[in-house]
C-alpha positions as CSV (number, residue, x, y, z in Angstrom):
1,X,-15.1,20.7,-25.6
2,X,-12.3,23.2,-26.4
3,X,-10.6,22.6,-23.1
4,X,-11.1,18.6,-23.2
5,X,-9.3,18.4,-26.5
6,X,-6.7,20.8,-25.1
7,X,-5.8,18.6,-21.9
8,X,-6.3,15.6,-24.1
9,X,-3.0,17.0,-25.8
10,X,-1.4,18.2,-23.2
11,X,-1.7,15.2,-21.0
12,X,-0.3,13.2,-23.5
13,X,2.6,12.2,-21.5
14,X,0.6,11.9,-18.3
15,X,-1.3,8.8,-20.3
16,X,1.7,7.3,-21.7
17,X,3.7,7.6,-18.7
18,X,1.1,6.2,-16.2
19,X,-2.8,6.4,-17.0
20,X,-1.6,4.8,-20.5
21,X,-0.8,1.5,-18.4
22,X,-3.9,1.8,-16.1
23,X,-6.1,1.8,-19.7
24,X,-4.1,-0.8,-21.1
25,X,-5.2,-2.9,-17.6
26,X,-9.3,-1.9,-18.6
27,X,-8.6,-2.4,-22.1
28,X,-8.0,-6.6,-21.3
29,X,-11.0,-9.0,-22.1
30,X,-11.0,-10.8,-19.0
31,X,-9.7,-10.6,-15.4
32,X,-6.8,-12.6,-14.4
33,X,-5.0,-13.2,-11.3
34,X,-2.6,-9.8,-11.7
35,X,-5.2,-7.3,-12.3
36,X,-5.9,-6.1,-9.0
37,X,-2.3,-5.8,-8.1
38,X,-1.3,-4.5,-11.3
39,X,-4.1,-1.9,-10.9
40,X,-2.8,-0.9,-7.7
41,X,0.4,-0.7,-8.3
42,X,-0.6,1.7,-10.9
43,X,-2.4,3.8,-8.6
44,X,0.3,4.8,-6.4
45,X,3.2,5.0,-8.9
46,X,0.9,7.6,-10.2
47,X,0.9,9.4,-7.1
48,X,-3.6,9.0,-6.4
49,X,-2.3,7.7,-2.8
50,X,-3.1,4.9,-1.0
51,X,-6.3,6.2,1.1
52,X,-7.8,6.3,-2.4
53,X,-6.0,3.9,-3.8
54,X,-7.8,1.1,-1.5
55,X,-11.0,2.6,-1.7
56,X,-11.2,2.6,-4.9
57,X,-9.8,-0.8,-5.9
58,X,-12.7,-2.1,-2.9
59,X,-15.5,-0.1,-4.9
60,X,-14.1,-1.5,-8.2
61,X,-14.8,-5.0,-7.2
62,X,-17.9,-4.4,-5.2
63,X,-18.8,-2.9,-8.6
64,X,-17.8,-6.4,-9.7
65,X,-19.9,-8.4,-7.6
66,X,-23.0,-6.7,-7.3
67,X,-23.2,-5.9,-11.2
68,X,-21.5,-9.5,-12.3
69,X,-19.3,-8.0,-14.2
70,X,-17.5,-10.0,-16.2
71,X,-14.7,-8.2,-18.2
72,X,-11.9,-5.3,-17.3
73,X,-13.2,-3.1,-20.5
74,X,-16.7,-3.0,-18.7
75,X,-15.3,-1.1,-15.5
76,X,-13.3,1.7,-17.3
77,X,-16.5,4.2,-17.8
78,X,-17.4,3.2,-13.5
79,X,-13.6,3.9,-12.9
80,X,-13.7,7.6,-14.4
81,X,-16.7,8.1,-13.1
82,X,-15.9,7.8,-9.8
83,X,-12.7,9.8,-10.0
84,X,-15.2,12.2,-11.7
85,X,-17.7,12.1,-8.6
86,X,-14.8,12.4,-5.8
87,X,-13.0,15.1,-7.1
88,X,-16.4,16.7,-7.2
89,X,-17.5,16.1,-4.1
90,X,-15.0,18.9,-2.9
91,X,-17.2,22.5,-2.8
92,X,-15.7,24.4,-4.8
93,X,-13.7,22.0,-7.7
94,X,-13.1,24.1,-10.4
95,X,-14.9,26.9,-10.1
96,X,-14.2,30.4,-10.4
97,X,-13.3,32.8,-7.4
98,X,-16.9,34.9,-6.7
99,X,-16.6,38.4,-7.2
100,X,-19.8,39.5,-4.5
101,X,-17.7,41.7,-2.0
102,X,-14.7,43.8,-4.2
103,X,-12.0,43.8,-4.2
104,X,-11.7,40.0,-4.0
105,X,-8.2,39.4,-2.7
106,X,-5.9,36.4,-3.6
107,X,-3.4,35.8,-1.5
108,X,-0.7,33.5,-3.5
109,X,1.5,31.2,-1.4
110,X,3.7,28.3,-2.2
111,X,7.7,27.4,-2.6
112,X,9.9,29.0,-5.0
113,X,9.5,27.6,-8.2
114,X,6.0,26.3,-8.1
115,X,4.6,28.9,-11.0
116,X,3.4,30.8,-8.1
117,X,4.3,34.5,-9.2
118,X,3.7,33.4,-13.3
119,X,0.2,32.5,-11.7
120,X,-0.1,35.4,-10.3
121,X,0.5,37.2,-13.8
122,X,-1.9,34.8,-15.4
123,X,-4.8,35.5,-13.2
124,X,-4.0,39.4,-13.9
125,X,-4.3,38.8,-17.5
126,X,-7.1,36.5,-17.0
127,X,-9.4,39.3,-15.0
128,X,-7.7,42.1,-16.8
129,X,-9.3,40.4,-19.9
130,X,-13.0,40.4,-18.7
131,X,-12.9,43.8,-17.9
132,X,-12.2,44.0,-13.9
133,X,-10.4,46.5,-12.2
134,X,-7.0,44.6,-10.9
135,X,-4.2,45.6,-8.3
136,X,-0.7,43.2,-8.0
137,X,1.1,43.4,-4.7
138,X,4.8,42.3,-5.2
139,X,5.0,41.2,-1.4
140,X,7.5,38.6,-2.5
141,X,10.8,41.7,-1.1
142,X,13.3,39.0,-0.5
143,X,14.2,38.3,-4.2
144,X,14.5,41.5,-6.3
145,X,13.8,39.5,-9.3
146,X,10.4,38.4,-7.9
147,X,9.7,42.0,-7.9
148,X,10.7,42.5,-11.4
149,X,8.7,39.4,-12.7
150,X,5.8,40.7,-11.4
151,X,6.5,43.8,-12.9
152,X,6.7,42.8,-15.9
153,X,3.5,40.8,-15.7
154,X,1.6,44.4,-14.5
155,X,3.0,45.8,-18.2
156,X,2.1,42.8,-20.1
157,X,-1.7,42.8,-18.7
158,X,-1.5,46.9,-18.4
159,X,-2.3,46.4,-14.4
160,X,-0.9,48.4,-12.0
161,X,1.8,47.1,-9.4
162,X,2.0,47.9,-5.8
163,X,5.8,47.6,-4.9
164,X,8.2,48.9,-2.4
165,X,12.7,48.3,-2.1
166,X,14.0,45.0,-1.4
167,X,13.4,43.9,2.2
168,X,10.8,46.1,3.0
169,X,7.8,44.5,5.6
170,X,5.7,42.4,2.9
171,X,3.0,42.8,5.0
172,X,3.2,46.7,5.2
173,X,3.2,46.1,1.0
174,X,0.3,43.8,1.5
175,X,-1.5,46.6,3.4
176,X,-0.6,49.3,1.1
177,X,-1.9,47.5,-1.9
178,X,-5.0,46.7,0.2
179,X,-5.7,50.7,0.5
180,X,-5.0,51.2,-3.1
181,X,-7.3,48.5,-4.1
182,X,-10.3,49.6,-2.0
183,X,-9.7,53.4,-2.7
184,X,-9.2,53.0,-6.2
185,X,-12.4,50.6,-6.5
186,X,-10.9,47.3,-7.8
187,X,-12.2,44.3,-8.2
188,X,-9.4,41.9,-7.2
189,X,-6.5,42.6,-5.7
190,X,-3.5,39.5,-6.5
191,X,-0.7,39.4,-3.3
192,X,2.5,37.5,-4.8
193,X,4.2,36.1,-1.3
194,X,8.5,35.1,-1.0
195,X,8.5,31.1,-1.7
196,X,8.4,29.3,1.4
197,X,9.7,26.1,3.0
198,X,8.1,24.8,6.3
199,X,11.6,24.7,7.8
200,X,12.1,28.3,7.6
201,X,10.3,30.0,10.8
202,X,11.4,33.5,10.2
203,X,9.8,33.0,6.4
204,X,6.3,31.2,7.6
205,X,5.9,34.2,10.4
206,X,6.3,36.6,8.1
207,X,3.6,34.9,6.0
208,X,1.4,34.1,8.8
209,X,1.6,38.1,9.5
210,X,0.5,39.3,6.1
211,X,-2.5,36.9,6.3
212,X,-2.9,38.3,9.8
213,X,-3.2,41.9,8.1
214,X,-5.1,41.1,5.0
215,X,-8.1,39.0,7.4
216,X,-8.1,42.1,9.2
217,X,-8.4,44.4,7.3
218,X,-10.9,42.7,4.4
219,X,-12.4,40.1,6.6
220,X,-12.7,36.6,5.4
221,X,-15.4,37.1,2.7
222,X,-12.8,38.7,0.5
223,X,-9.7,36.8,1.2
224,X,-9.4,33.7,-0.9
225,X,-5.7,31.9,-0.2
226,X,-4.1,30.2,-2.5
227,X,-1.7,27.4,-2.7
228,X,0.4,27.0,-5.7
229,X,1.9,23.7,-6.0
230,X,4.0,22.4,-8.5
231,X,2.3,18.6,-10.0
232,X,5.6,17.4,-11.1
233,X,6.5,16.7,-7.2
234,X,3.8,14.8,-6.8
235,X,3.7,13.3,-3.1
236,X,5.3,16.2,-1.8
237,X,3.2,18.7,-3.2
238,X,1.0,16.9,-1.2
239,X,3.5,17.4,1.8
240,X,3.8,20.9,1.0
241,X,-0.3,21.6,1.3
242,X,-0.9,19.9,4.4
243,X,2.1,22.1,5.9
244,X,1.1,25.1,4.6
245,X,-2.6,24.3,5.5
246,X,-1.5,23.6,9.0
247,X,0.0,27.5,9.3
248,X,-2.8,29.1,7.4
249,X,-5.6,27.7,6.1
250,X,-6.0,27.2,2.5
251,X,-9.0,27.9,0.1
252,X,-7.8,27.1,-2.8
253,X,-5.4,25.3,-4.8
254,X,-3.5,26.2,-8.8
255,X,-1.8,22.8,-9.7
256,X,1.0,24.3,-12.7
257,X,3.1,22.3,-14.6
258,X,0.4,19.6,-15.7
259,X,1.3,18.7,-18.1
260,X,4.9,17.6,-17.6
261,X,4.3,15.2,-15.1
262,X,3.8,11.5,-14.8
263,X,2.4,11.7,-11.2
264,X,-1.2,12.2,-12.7
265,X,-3.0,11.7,-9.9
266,X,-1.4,14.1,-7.7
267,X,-4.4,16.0,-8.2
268,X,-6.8,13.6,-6.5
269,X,-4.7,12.6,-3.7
270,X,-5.0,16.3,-2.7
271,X,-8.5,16.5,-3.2
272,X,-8.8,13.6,-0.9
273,X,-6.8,14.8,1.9
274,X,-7.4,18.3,2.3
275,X,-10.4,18.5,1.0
276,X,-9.8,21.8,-0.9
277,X,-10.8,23.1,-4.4
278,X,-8.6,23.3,-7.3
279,X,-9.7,26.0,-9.2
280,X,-7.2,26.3,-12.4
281,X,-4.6,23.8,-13.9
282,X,-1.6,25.0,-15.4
283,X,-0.6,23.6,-19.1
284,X,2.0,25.8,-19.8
285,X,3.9,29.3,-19.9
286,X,1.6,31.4,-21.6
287,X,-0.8,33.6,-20.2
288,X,-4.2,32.0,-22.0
289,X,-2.1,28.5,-20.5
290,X,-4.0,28.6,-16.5
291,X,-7.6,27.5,-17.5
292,X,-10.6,26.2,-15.1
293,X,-10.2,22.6,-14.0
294,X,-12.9,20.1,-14.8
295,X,-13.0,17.1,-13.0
296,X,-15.2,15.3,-15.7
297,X,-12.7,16.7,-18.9
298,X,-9.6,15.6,-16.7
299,X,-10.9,12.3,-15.8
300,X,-11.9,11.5,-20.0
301,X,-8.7,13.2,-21.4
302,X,-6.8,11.3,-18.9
303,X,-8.2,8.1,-19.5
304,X,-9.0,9.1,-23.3
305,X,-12.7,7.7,-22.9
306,X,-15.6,10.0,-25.0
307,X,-16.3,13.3,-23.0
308,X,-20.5,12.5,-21.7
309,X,-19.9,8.8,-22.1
310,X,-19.3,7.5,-18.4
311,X,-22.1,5.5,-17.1
């Protein structure tokens, strides 16, 4: 309930700026000739798609048919529902990373300014809080100030930073902080990565190689990779994870900056496509601001319908 009533205020713009008009649409007392379009024009302002965008609009009014239906106010618990039910149907949505073989690594890709390295400090704070054992790589060596970001983070959280100069190998950093972590007996070890851009081959090799590293020298069972992706962008965050995806594959997604965006459903259009958990939401700059999504408290706060209600 705590974190419903928390995205409920923080996706306050998000409804008035685009679920607001899809309620107002649900709100009506009976269906007239503009509904459907209206409903799916909706849809892809707000970024859900238009793969999901028709399939949902054809479930609505099978809905319709089959239940006789009679008024727009009467589908609104069915549509949360189902966003409720697909964004669930990806293994994985919302849950925490498993700690069964340690260290856990999280390997933490995405452009520059997608909240990438603040994640990274955020997840330190967060396992530093429950009492693990955590290790930061600053494999990010192209920007000196990505070094000292994650630096500071380490002081903040009191975890310990695995660094080397500006333009060292980031995977040799990677590997050092890989040692460290599995001598030292850590439970997770967090791998901050330069910001890429598919265009940059030099930068996306160089990535490809510290994955290359880290697979072989943890194996797959401990390497989670994560995409950080910035909701504001909307249909090119969703660009950005199917190029990234395509390089290396991608376990799991952080969506930051949730709450300043009007392209709300962002977050199902990636679900839908890649087919790929996102594990935490972003809802602001503080460390106690990256918190576990929940498809069923996004779906109610979004569309501000009782949390347990939906038929």
């Amino acid at each position: 309930m705590a974190l419903f009533a928390k995205l409920k205020e923080r996706l306050k713009g998000v409804r008035e700026k685009w679920s607001g008009g899809i309620s107002k649409l649900f709100s009506s007392k009976t269906f007239d000739s503009d509904f459907w379009d209206n409903l799916e024009e909706q849809l892809i302002s707000g970024d859900t798609g238009l793969d999901f965008t028709e399939e949902i609009i054809e479930f609505l009014k099978k809905e319709v048919k089959e239940k006789n239906i009679k008024t727009p106010s009467d589908l609104k618990n069915i549509f949360t529902s189902k966003i409720t039910s697909e964004l669930n149907s990806v293994e994985g949505m919302g849950k925490s990373f498993a700690l069964t073989k340690k260290p856990l690594i999280l390997l933490m890709i995405g452009v520059n300014g997608s909240g990438k390295t603040t994640s990274a400090g955020k997840l330190a704070t967060m396992y530093k809080n429950q009492g693990k054992k955590v290790i930061m790589a600053a494999a990010d060596t192209f920007r000196a100030a990505a070094v000292e970001q994650l630096k500071i983070w380490g002081e903040r959280s009191g975890v310990r930073v695995i660094a080397q100069g500006q333009g060292s190998d980031p995977a040799a950093v990677s590997f050092d902080a890989w040692k460290a972590a599995e001598s030292s007996g850590a439970d997770v070890l967090i791998v901050d990565t330069a910001g890429r851009l598919h265009d940059k081959h030099n930068l996306m090799e160089e990535l490809k190689k510290i994955h290359r590293v880290l697979l072989r020298e943890a194996g797959a069972e401990r390497l989670e990779t994560i995409l950080v992706l910035d909701a504001v962008l909307g249909q090119n965050s969703v660009a950005q994870a199917e190029t990234f995806n395509s390089i290396i594959p991608v376990t799991s997604i952080i969506m930051t900056k949730y709450d300043n965006t009007a392209k709300g459903g962002v977050v199902i259009s990636i679900a839908k496509k890649l087919k790929v958990p996102v594990r935490f939401i972003g809802l602001g700059e503080g460390a106690e601001d990256l918190n576990n999504f929940s498809s069923e408290d996004f779906a109610n706060a979004l569309m501000e319908t009782e949390l347990g209600k939906n038929s």
